[in-house]
ROMARVO-874548 format. One record per atom (N, C-alpha, C): residue number from 1; atom name; y, z, x. Coordinates in nm, 4 decimals, padded with zeros to 6 digits. Layout:
REM ROMARVO-874548
+-----+------+----------+----------+----------+
:  nr : atom :    north :       up :     east :
+-----+------+----------+----------+----------+
: NUM :   CA :        Y :        Z :        X :
...
+-----+------+----------+----------+----------+
END
This chain:
REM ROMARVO-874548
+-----+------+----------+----------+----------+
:  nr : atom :    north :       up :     east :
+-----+------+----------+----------+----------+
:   1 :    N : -00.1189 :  00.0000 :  00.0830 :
:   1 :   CA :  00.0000 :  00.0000 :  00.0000 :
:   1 :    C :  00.1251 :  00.0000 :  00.0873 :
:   2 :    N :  00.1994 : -00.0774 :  00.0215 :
:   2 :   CA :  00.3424 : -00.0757 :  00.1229 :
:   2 :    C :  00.4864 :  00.0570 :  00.0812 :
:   3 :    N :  00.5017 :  00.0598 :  00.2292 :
:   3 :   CA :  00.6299 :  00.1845 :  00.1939 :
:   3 :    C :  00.7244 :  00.1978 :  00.0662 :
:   4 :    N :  00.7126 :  00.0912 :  00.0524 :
:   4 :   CA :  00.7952 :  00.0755 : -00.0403 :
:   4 :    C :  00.7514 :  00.1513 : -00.2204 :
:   5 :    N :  00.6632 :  00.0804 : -00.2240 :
:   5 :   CA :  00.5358 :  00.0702 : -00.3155 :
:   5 :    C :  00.5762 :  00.2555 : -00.3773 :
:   6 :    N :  00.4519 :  00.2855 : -00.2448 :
:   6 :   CA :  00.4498 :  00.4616 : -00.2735 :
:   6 :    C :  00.6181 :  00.5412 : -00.2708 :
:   7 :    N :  00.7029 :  00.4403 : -00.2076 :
:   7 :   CA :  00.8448 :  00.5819 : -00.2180 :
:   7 :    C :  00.8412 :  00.5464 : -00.3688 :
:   8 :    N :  00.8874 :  00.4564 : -00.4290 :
:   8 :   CA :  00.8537 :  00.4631 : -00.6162 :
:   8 :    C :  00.7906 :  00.4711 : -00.6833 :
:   9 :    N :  00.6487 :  00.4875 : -00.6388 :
:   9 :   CA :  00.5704 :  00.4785 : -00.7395 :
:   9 :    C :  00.5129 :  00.6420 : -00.7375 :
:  10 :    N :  00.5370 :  00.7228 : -00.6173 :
:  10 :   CA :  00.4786 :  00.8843 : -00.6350 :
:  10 :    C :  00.6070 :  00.9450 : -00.6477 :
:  11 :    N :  00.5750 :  01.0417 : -00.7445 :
:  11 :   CA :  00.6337 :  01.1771 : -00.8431 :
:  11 :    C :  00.7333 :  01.2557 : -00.7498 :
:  12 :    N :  00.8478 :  01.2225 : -00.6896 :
:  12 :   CA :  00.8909 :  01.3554 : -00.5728 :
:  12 :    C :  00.9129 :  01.4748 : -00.6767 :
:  13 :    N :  00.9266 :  01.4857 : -00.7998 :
:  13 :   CA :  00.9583 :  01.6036 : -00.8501 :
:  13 :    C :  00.8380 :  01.6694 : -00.8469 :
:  14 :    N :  00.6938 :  01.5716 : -00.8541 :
:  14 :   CA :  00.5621 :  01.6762 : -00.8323 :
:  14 :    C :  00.5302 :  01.7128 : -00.6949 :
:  15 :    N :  00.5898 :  01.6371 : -00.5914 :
:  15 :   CA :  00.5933 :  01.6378 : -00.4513 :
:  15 :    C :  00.6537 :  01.7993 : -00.4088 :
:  16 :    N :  00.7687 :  01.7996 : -00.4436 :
:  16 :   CA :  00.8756 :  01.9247 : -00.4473 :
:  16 :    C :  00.8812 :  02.0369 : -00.4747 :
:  17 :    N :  00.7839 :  02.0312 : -00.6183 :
:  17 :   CA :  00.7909 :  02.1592 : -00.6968 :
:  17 :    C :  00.6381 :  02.1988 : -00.6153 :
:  18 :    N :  00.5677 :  02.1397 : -00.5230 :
:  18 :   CA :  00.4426 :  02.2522 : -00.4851 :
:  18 :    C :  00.4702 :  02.3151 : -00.3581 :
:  19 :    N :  00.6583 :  02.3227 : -00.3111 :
:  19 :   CA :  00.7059 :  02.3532 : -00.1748 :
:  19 :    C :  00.8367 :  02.4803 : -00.2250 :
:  20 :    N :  00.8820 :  02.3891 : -00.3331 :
:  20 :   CA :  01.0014 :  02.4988 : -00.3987 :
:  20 :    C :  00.9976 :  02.5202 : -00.5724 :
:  21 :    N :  01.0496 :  02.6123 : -00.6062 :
:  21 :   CA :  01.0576 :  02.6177 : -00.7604 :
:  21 :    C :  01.1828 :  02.5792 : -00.7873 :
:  22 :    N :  01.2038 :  02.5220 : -00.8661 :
:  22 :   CA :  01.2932 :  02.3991 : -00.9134 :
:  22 :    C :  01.3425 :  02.4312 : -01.0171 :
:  23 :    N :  01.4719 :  02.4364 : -01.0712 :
:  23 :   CA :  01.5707 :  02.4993 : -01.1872 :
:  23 :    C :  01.5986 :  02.3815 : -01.2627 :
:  24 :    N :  01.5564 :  02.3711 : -01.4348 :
:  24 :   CA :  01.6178 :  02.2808 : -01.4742 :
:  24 :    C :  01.7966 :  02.2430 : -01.4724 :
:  25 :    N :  01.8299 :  02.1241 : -01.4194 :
:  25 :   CA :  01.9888 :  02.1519 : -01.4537 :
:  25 :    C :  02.0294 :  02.0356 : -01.5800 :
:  26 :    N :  02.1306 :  01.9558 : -01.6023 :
:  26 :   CA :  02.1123 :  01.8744 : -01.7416 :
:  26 :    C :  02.0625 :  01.7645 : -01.6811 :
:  27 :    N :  02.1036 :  01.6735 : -01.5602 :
:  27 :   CA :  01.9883 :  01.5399 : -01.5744 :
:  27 :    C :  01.9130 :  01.5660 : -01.4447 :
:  28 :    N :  01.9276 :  01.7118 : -01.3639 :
:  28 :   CA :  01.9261 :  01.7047 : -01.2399 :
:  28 :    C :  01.8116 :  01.8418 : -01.2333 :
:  29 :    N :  01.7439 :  01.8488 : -01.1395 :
:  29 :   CA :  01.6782 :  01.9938 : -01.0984 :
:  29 :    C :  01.7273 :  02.0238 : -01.0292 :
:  30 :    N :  01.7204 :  02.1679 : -00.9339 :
:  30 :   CA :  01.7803 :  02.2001 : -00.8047 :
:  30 :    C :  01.7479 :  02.3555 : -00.8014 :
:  31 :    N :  01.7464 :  02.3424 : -00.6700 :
:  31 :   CA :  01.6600 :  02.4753 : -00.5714 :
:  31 :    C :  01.7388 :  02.5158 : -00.4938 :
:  32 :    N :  01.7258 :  02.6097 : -00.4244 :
:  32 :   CA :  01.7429 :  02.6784 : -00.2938 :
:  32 :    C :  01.7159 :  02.5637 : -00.1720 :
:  33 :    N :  01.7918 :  02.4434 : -00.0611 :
:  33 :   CA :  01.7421 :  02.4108 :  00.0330 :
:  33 :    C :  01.6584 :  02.4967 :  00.1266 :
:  34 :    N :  01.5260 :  02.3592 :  00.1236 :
:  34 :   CA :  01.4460 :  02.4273 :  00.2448 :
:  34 :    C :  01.4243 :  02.3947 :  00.3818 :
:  35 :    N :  01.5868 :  02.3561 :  00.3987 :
:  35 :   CA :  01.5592 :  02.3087 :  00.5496 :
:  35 :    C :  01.6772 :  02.3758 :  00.5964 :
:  36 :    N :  01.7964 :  02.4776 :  00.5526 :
:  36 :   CA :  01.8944 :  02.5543 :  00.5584 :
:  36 :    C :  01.8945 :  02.6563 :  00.4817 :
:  37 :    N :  01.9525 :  02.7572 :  00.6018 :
:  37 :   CA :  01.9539 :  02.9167 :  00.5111 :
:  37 :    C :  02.1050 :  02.8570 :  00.4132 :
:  38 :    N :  01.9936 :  02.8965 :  00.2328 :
:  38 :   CA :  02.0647 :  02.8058 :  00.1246 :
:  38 :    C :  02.0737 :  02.9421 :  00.0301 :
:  39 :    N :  02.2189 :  02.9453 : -00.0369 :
:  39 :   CA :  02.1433 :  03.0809 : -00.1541 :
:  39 :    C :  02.2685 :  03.0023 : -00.2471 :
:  40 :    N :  02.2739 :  02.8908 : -00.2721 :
:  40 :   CA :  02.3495 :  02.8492 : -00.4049 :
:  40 :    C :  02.2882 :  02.7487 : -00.4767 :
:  41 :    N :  02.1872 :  02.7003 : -00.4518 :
:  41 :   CA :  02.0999 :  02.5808 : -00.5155 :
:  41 :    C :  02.1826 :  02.4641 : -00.4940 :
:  42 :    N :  02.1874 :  02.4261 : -00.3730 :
:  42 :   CA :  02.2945 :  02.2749 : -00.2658 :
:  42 :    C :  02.2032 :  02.1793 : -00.3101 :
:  43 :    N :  02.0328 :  02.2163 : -00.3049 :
:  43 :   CA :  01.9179 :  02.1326 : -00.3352 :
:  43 :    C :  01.8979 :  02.0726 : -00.4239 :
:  44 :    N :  01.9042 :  01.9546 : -00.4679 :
:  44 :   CA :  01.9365 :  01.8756 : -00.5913 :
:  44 :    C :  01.7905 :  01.7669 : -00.5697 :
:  45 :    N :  01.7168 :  01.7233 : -00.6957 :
:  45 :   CA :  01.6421 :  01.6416 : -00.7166 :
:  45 :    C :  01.6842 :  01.5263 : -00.8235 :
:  46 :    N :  01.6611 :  01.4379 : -00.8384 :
:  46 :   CA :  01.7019 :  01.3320 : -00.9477 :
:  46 :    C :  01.5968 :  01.2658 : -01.0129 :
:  47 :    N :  01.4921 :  01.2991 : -01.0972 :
:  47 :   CA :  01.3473 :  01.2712 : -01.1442 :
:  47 :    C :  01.4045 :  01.1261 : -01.2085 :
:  48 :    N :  01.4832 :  01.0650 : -01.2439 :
:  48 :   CA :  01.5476 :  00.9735 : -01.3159 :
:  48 :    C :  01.5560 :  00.8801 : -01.1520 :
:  49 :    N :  01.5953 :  00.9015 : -01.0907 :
:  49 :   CA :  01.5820 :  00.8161 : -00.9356 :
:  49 :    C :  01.4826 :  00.8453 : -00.7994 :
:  50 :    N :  01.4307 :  00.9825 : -00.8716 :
:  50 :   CA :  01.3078 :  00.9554 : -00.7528 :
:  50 :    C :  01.3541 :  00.9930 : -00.6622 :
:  51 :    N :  01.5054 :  01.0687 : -00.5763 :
:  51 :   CA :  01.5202 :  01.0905 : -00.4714 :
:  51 :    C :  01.5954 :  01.2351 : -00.4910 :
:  52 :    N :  01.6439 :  01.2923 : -00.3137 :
:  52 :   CA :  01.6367 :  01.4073 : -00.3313 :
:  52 :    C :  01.7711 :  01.3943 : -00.2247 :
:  53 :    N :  01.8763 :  01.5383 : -00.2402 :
:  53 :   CA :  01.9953 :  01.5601 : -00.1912 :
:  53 :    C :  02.0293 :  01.6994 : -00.1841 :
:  54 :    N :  02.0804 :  01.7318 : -00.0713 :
:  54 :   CA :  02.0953 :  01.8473 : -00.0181 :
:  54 :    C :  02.2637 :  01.8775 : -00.0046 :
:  55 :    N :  02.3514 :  01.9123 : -00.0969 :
:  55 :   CA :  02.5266 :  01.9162 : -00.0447 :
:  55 :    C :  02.5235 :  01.9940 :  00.0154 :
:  56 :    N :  02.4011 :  02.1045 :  00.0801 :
:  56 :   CA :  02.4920 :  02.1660 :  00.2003 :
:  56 :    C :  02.4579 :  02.0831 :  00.3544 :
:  57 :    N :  02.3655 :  02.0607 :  00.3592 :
:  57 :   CA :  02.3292 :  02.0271 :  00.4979 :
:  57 :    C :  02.3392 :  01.8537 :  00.4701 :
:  58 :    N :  02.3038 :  01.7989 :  00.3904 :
:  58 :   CA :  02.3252 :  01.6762 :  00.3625 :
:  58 :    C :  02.1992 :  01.6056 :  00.4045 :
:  59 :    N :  02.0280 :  01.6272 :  00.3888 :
:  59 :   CA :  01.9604 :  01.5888 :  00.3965 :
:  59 :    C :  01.9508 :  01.5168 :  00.2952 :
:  60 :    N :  01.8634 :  01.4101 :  00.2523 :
:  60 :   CA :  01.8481 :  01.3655 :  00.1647 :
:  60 :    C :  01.7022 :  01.2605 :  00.1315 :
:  61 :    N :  01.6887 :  01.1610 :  00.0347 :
:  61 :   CA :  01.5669 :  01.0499 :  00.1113 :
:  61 :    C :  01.4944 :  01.1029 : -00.0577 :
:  62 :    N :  01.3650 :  01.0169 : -00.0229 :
:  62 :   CA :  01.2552 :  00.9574 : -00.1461 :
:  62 :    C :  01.1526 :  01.1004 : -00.1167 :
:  63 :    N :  01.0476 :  01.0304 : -00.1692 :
:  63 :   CA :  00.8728 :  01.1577 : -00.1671 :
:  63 :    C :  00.8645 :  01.1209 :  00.0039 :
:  64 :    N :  00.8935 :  01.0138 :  00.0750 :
:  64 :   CA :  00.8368 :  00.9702 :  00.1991 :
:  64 :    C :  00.9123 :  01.0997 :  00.2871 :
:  65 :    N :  01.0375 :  01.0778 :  00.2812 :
:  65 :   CA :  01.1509 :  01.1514 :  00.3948 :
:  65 :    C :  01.1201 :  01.3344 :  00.3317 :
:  66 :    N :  01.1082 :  01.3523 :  00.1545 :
:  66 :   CA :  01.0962 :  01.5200 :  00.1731 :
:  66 :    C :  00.9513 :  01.5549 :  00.2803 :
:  67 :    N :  00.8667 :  01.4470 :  00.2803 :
:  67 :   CA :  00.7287 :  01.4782 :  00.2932 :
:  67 :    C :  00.7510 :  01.5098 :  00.4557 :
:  68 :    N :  00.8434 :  01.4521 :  00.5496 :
:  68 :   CA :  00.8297 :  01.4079 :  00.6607 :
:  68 :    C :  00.9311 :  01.5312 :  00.6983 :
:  69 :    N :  01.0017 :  01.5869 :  00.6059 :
:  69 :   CA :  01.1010 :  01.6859 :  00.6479 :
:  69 :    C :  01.0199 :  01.8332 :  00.6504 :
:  70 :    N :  00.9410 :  01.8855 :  00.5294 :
:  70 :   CA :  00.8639 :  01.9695 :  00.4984 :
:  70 :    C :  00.7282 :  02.0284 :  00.5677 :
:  71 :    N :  00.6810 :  01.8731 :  00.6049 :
:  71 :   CA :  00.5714 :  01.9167 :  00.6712 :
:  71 :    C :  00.5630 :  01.8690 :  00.7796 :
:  72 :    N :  00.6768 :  01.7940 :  00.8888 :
:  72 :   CA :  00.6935 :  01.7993 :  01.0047 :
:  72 :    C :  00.6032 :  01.6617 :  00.9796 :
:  73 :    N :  00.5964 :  01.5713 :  00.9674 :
:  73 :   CA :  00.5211 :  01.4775 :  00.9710 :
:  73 :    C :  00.5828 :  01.3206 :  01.0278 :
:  74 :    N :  00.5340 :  01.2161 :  01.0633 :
:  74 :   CA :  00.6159 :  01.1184 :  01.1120 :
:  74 :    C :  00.5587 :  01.0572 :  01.0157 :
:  75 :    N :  00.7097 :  00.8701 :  00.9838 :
:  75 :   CA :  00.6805 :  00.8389 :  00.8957 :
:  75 :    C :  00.5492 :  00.7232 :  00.8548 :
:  76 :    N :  00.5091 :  00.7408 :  00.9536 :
:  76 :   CA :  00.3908 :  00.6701 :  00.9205 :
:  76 :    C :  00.2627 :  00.7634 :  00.8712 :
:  77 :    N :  00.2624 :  00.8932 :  00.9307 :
:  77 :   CA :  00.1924 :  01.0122 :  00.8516 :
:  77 :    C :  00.2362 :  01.0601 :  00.6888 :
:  78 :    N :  00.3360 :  01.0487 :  00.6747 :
:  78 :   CA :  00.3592 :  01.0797 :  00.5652 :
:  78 :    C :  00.3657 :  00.9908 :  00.4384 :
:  79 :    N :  00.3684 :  00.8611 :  00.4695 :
:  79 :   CA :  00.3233 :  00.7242 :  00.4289 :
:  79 :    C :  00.1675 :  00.7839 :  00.3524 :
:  80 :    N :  00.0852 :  00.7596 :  00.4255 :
:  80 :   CA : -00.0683 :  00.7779 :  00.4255 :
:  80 :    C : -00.0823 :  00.9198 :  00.3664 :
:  81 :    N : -00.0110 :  01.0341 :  00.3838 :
:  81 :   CA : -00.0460 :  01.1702 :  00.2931 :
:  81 :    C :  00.0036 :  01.1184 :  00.1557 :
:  82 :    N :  00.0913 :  01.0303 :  00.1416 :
:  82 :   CA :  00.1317 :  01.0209 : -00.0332 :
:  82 :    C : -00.0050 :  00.9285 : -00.0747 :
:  83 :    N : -00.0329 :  00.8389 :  00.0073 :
:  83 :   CA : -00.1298 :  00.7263 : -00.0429 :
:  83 :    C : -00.2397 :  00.8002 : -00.0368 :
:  84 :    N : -00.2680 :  00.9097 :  00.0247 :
:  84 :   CA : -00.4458 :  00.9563 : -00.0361 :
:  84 :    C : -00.3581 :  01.0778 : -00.1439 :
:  85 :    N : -00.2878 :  01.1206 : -00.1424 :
:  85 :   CA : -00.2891 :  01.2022 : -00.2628 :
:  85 :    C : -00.2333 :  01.1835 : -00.3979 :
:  86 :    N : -00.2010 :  01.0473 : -00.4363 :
:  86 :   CA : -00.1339 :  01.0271 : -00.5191 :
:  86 :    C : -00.2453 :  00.8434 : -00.5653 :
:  87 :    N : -00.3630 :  00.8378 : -00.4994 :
:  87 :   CA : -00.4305 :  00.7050 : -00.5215 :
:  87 :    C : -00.3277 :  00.5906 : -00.5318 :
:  88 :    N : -00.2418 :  00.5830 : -00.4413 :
:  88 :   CA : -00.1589 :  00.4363 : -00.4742 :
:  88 :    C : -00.1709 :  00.4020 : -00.3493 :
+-----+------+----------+----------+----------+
END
């Protein structure tokens, strides 16, 4: 499957929520960042676009880049962890 493929076609909000617990907001979720000491919920998800944003530290990116941020992974590892766990 191509990069492309899996950054849209796997769930980052199901990606996300098994690393952080996630606050409904009105079109948006958002957490505590987990890549900065965070205590205002900067951590923003967009289930409507599939990608993810951080206003304090300014990380950001698809299921590929949280995957590669979270679990230290390169992006060709983290490619292949979405494609066996998500069958695409």
């Amino acid at each position: 499957m191509s990069p492309e493929f899996i950054q849209t076609q796997t769930d980052l909000t199901r990606i996300v929520s098994k690393h952080l617990k996630l606050e409904t907001g009105r079109r948006i979720l958002k957490a505590n960042c987990p890549f900065h000491a965070d205590s205002s919920d900067s951590f923003m998800v967009s289930p409507a676009k599939n990608i993810f944003k951080c206003f304090g530290c300014g990380k950001e990116g698809g299921p590929i880049e949280f995957v590669m941020a979270i679990e230290s992974k390169s992006y060709d590892e983290a490619v292949k962890s979405l494609a066996l766990e998500f069958g695409v």
